[in-house]
N, C-alpha and C positions, 0 to 999 in steps of 0.2 A: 785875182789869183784863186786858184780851186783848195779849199782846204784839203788837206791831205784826213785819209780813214786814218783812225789811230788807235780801234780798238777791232775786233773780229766778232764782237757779241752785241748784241741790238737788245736792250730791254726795255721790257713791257710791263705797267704795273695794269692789274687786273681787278674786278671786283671777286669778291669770295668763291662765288658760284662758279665764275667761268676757269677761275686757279684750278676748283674742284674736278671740273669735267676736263681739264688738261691734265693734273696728277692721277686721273684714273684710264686716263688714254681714250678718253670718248673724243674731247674736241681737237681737231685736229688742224683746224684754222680760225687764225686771231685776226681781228679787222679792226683796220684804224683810217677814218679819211682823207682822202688825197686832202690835204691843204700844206702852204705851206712848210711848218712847222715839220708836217713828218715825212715831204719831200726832201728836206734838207737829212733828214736822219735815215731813208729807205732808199730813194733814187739814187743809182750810180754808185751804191757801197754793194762791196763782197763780203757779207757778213756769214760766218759761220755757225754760228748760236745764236739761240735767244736764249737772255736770261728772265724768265717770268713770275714777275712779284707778284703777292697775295696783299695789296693794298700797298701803303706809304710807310707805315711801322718800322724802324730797324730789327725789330727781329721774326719781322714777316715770311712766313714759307717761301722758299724759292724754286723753284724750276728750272733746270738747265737741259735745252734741247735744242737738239740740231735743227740749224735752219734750210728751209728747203725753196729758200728764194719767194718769190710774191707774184701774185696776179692782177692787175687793176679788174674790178667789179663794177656794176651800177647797182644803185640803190634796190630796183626791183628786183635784184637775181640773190639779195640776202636769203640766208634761211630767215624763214618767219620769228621763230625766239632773237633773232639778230634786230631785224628790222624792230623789234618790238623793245629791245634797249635803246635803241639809238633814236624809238619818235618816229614821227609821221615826214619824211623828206621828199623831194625833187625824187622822180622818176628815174634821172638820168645822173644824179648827184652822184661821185665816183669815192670810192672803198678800193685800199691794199689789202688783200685777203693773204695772210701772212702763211706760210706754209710749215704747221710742226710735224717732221718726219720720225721722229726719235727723241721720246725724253728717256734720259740716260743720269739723271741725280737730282732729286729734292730734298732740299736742307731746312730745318724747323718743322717740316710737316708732320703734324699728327693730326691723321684716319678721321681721330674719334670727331674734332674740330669742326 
């Protein structure tokens, strides 16, 4: 039996830097490995939003933006700053390159941080 979606928003917790270049509107795609763990959370869901944490904290900055659906990637076609978090992989190793089209509200954020 297929679980049913039961939520419309897909979240992502992030390291500092990368929250950073999404609340200033530079990055505009988040990447998480095909494995899986985030098959069972990306595949086959209509999700509407991403909600994107700035670490595990409860009162971690958040990020709410529209989601614009996903593309499967291979390792080689990373940006280089991507490739260079994620380690030395497989050529052909496969990445969801998550698509943020619109952030529209972040909560907890402070600039100066």
């Amino acid at each position: 039996m297929k679980k049913k979606q039961t939520s419309n928003t897909l979240i992502l917790h992030v390291k500092h830097k990368w929250f950073r270049e999404i609340a200033y509107g530079y990055k505009k795609i988040e990447y998480r490995e095909v494995k899986k763990y985030w098959n069972s959370r990306i595949k086959n869901r209509n999700y509407q939003f991403l909600k994107i944490v700035d670490g595990y904290d409860s009162t971690a900055p958040v990020a709410i933006c529209d989601y614009g659906g996903y593309d499967i990637i291979e390792y080689k076609r990373l940006p280089p700053e991507v490739k260079e978090e994620f380690g030395e992989q497989e050529p052909d190793k496969k990445y969801y390159a998550l698509k943020i089209t619109r952030l529209f509200k972040l909560d907890n954020w402070d600039e100066g941080a």
